[in-house]
N, C-alpha and C positions, 0 to 999 in steps of 0.2 A: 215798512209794511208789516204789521200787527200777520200773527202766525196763522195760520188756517186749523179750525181744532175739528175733530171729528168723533161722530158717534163711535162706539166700540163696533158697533153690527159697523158701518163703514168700514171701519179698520181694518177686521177681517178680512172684507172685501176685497177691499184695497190689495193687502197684504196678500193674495190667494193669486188676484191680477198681474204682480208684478215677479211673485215666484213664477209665473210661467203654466198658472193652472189652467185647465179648458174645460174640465166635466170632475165635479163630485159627486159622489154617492151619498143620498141622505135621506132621513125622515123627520118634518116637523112634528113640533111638539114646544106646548107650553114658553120652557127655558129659553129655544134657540129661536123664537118668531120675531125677532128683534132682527137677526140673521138672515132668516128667511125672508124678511119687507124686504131688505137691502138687495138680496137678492135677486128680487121682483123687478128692481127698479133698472136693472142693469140686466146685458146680455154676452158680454161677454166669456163669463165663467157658466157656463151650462151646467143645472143639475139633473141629475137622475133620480129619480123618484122611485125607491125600491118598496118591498113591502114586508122588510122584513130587518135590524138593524146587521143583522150577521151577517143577509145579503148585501148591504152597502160595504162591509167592510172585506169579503170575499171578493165582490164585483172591485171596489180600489186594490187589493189584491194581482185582481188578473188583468187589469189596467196596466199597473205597475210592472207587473213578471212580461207582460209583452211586449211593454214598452222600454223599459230599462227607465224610467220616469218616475216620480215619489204620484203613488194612490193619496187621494184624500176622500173621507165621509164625513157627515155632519150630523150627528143625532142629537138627542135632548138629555136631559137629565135623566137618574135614574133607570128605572127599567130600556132607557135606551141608550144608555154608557153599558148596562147589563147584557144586555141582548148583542152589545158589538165584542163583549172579552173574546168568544170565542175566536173572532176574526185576529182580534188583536194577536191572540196564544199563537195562532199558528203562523203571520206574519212574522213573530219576532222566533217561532222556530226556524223557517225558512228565510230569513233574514233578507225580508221583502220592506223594504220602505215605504210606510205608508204615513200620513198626519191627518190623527183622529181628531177631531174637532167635538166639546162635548158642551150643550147645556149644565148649566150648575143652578142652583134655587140662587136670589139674593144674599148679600155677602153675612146679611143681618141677621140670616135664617140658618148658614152652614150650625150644623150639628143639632138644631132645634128637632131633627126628625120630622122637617116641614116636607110638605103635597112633593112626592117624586123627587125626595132626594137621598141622597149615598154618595159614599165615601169615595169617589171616584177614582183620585189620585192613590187611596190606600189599595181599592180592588186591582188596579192597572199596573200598581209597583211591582208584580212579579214577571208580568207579560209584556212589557213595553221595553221601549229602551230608555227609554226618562218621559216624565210626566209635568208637569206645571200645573197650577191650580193659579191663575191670573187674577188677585185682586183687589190692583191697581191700572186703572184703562191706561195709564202712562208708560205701565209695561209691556200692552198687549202687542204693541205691533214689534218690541225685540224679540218677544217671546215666541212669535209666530215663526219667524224668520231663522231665531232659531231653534225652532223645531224642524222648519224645511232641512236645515243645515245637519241637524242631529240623525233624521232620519236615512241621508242622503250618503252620507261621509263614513269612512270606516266599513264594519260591519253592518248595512244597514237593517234598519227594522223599525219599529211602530213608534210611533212618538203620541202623548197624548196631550191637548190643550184644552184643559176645563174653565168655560168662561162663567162665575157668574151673570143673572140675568143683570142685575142693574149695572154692570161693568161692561154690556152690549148700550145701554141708555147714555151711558156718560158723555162725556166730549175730555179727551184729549191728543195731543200734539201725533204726528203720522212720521215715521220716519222709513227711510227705503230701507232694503236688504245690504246696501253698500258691500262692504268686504267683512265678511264675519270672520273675528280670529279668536281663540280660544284661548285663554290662558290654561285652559285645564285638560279641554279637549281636542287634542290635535294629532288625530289618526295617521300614522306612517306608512308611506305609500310603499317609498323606494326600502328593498330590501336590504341588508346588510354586505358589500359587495365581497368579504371575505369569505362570508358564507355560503356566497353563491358561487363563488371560486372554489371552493369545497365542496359544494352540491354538483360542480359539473363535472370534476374529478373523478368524481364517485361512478356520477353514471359511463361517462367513457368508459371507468377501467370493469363498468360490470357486464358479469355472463349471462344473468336471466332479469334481464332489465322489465318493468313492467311499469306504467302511467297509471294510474291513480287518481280521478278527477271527481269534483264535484261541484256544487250550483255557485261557489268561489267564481268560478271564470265564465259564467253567464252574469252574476249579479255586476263583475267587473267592468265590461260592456262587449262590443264585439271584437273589438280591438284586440282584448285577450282572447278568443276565441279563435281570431285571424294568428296571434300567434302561436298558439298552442300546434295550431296543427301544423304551422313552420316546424317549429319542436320537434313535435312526434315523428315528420316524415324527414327532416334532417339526420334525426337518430336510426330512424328506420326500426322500432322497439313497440313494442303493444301497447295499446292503452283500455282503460276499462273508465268506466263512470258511475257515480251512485245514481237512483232516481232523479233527483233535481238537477245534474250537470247533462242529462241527454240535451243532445243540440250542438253540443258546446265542442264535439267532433262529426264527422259526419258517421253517419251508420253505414254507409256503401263501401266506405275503404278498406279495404285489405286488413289496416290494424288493430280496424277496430275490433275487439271481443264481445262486443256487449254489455250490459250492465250486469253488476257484480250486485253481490248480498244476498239475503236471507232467497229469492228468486231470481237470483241471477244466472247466466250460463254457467257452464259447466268450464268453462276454458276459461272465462274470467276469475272463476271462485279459484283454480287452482293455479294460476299463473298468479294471483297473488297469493296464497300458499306456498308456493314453490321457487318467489321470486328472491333474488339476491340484492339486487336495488330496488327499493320501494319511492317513486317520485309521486307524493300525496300532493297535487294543486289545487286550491280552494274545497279541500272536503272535510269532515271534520271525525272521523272515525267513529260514527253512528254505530251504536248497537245491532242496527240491524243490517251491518255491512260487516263489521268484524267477528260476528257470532263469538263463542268461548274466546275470550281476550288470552287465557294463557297459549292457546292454541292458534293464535293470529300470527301467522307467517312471522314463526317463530326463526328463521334462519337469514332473516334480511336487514339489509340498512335502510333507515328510514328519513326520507328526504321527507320536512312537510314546508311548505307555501300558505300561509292564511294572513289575514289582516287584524283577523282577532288575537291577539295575544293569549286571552285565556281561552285559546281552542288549543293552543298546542301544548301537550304534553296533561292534558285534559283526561282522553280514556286511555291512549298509546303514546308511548315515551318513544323516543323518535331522536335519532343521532346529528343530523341537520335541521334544527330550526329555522326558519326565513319567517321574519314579519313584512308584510309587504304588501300591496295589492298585486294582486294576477298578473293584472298586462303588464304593470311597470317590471316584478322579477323576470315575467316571461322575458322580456323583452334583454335585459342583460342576461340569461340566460343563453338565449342567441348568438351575442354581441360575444360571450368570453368564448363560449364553444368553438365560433369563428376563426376569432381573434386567435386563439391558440391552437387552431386547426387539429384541432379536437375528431378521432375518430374513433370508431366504435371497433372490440374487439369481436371481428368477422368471425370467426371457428365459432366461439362459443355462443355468438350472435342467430348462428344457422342452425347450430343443434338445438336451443333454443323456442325457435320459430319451428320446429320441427316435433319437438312435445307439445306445444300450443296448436298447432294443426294434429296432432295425434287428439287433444281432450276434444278441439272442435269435431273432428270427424265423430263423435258422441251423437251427434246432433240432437243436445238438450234439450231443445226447443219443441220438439217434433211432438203428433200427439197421433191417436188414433184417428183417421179420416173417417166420414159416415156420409151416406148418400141419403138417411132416413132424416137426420135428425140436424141441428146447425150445432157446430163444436163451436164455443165460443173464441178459440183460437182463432179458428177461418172465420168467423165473423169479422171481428179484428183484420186480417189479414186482406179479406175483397174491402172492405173500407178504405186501406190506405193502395189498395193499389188502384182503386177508383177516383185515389185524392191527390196522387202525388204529386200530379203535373200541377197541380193549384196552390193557391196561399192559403193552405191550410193552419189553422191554429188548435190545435188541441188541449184539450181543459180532462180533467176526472174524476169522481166521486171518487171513495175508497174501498177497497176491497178486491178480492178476484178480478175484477175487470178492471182495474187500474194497474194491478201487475201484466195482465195479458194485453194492454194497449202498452204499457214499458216496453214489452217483450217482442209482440211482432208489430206494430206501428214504429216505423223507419225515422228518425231526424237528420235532416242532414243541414239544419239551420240551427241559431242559439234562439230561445226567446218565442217558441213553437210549442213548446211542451207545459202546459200549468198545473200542478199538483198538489193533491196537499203530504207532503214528506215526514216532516219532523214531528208534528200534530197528530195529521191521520185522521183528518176533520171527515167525516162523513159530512155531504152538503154541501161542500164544495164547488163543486163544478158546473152547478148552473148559474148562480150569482157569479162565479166567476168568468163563464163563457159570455155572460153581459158585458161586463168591463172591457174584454178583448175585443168585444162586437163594438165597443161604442168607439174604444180604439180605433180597430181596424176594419171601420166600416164596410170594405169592398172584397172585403177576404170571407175566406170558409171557416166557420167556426162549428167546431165539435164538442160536445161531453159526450164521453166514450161513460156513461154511468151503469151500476146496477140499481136494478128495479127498488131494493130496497133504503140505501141512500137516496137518492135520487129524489123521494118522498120528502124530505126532512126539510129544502128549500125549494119544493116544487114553484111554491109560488111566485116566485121570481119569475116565469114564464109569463107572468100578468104583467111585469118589468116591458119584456123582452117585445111582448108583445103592442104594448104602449108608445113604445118607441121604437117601431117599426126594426127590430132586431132581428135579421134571418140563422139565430143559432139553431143549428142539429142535437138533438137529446138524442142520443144513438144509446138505448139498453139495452144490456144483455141479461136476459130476463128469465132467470132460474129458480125463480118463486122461494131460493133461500136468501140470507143473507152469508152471499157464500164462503166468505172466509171464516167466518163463526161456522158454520157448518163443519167446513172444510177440517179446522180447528179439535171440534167435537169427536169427528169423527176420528181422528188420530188419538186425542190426547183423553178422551169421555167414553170412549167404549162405543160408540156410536150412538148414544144419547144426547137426542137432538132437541138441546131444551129453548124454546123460544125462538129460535132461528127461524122458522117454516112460516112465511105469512100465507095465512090463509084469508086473506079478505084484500086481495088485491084492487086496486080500481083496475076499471079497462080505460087504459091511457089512448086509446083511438078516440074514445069518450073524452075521456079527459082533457085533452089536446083540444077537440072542440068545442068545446065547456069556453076553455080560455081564448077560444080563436085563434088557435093555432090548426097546424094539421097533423093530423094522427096515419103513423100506418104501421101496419102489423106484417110479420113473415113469421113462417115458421119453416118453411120447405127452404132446404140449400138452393133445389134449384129457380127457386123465384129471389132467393138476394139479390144477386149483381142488379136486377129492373128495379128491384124495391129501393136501393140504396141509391143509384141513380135520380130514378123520382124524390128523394127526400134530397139530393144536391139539387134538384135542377129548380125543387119549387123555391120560390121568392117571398123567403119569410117563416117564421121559425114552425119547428117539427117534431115531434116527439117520435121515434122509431122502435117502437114498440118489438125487438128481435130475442125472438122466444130461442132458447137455447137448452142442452144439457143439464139436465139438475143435475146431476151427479158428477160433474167432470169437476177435478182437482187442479190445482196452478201446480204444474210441475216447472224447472224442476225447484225442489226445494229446503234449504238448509235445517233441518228441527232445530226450533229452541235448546240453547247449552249443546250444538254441536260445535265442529267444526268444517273450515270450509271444506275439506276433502271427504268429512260425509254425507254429501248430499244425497238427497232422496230423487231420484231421475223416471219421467214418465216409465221408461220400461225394468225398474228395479221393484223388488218388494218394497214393501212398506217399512221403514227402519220404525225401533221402537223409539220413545220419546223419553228421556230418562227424568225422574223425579225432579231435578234441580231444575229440566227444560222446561217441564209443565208450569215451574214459576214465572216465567221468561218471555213468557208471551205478549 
């Protein structure tokens, strides 16, 4: 029997079907309507139709981060391989799996500077994790498969597959995804088990033991998450997390401290300052978590856990390296502990927990109450106490309201919280509370945004809309762009250059522009019915919650300090030293 050959747009198809795909994010266009026919023709793979190529690539984003699943989007050539870099930059910072799919001109046409094309595979070499430029249809269906594979394995992140057009027209041969093996690329799961023998070592015999986590053991799956917190409550030791690892412990337990970094508590920042064992699990020593690296809990031994190899020993040099994935070290981390009946040295363990309850009782968090006005903290705060009993999922633009939703919005699940971390994408978080809506149809989906991100991918609500998407836009709405502000005001003398919009829409308008629904509050005491009302209706919302201009994210690390001097709601204002003002 003579083979069965197929068009390229098949191919795709095909290949997209038997990965296990359900929904991409995409926009036609010229290159990819080869794609698009196929598409048509079949129902299996469901598209989304955004309106914007950022939002396809943010929405597969928070597809992916909710699901633990590879995001895919499909855009055309040119200006819309352009229009996705952003999405791609901050997937491959947050080391989200996603597989771009991109129109390319004819194979006759690369570099001619013919109608909507670019260099695709050169713009995407810094922000992807590998790229393909496919043009032979005999290779497109290994090259898909692995891309799934690329994206998925190791450290994951963005993979891109640029099709030329007449290589979607072609016909040839289909082959499955079978067992993909690498000669070249073959990511280590299992950690090194001497080292892990030496990693358990360490922490028994330490005094001010403290966990260290990051989006490592969420991107892992939950497995790692389930064992982590065997871990932590086996050792009975603190643990802290950056931005992208909330979830991945619960926020209710006793050990947890909260999230550390440039706005992190007060008891997290110093218990890793002051720690004598440092156990780093999938994080990667982010600038804006170690503030002054000379000054980075300078007195401790440093376990680190990653999968990346070139993450460790990257910003901080670290005495235990482990390459490994999460679950798998988590899991013999257990096993030796066990095995060797491993137990913690009590005395120093108590006093210990006894300075850590000294930094908590600080209560960093706290801020001024006001009966006139909404502090954007309590905002935050009746939100999630009005959500918790639900399947909440939470999404965020960036800025001040993205710290204060880290800060008092609670996890006590993995794969709950979507942000943009390593980027710092303003525009975020409505493209990407689509993805999780289209995920998780039956659940509560939030952007916790400010008014002024929030603008940048508004139109994605036309998305959300179209596809009957009941996301909440919950703004906290201080007519600045408040961490520039915020910024100015400490490190500018308080010259507030450009920060201030004055030409706001009225989002209750706006909201029903797009046919959505709009509502507005500005009295504390009509929140709790206003916030209610935006859960209870059936179908997306923009929350228009007017707040504080003035109010600052406390508490807060300055640029080129250290963790132990942070800036805390009720201290003065520290000065910002020259080197910090670069640092920003």
């Amino acid at each position: 029997m003579s083979e069965v050959l197929l068009t390229g747009a098949e191919i795709v198809v095909r290949a997209l079907r038997e990965q296990g795909v359900r929904h991409i994010f995409g926009y036609p266009g010229g290159a990819v309507l080869p794609i698009y026919d196929e598409l048509f023709k079949q129902d299996e793979v469901e598209h989304i139709l955004v309106r914007h190529e950022q939002g396809a690539a943010h929405a597969a984003e928070g597809y992916a981060r909710s699901t633990g699943k590879c995001g895919v989007l499909l855009v055309t050539s040119g200006p819309g391989a352009t229009n996705a870099v952003t999405g791609l930059a901050d997937a491959m910072m947050d080391s989200i799996p996603l597989v771009c799919i991109t129109g390319q001109v004819p194979t006759h046409l690369i570099g001619s500077d013919a109608f909507q094309e670019c260099d695709t595979v050169g713009i995407t070499r810094a922000c992807t994790k590998h790229n393909f430029l496919v043009k032979d249809v005999g290779d497109l269906a290994r090259v898909l498969h692995d891309a799934f594979y690329i994206a998925t394995t190791g450290r994951p992140g963005p993979v891109v597959v640029d099709i030329p057009k007449d290589v979607q027209f072609k016909r040839g041969a289909y082959s499955g995804p079978g067992h993909i093996v690498h000669r070249t690329y073959r990511p280590r799961v299992k950690g090194e088990r001497s080292r892990i023998e030496q990693a358990v070592e360490l922490m028994a015999n330490a005094k001010r033991p403290v966990f260290y986590t990051g989006g490592g053991v969420i991107n892992s799956g939950p497995r790692a998450a389930q064992l982590l917190r065997e871990l932590v409550r086996l050792t009975g030791y603190p643990i802290t997390s950056t931005l992208m690892g909330l979830g991945a412990y619960p926020a209710s337990d006793r050990q947890w401290l909260g999230m550390l970094g440039m706005h992190g508590t007060f008891e997290a920042n110093l218990a890793m300052n002051r720690c004598d064992v440092m156990i780093n699990i999938g994080a990667r020593f982010d600038d804006r978590v170690t503030g002054r690296l000379d000054a980075f809990s300078p007195g401790s031994k440093k376990i680190h856990v990653d999968i990346d190899p070139s993450s460790i020993n990257k910003n901080v040099r670290v005495d235990i390296p482990i390459v490994g994935d999460c679950a798998h070290v988590l899991e013999e981390m257990l096993e030796v502990w066990r095995a060797r009946g491993k137990k913690q040295d009590v005395p120093s363990l108590t006093a210990w927990w006894a300075q850590v309850e000294a930094w908590r009782a600080r209560r960093s968090l706290s801020y001024r109450k006001s009966t006139e006005i909404i502090k954007p903290q309590y905002a935050v705060e009746r939100l999630y106490q009005l959500t918790r009993e639900r399947k909440t999922y939470i999404t965020t633009e960036v800025g001040q309201h993205q710290m204060w939703a880290a800060q008092h919005f609670h996890f006590e699940e993995p794969n709950r919280w979507m942000t943009s971390g390593g980027l710092g994408t303003m525009g975020y978080g409505i493209p990407a509370a689509v993805g999780v809506q289209v995920a998780h149809p039956d659940a509560l989906v939030i952007d916790i945004a400010g008014e002024a991100s929030v603008q940048m991918t508004m139109q994605e609500l036309s998305t959300a809309v179209q596809y009957r998407l009941p996301i909440k836009i919950f703004i906290l709405n201080n007519e600045y762009m408040g961490m520039v502000r915020q910024w100015q005001q400490l490190l500018h003398g308080g010259r507030y250059s450009h920060s201030y919009s004055a030409a706001l829409p009225d989002f209750v308008k706006l909201a029903e522009a797009y046919g959505a629904k709009g509502i507005r509050v500005s009295d504390p005491k009509d929140l709790d019915a206003a916030i209610q009302a935006m859960i209870d209706y059936d179908g997306p919302v923009i929350f228009d919650c007017v707040v504080d201009k003035a109010e600052n994210c406390y508490p807060m690390i300055p640029s080129g300090a250290a963790h132990d001097e942070m800036i805390l709601p009720d201290s003065v204002e520290a000065s910002v030293s020259e080197e910090g003002k670069m640092l920003v």
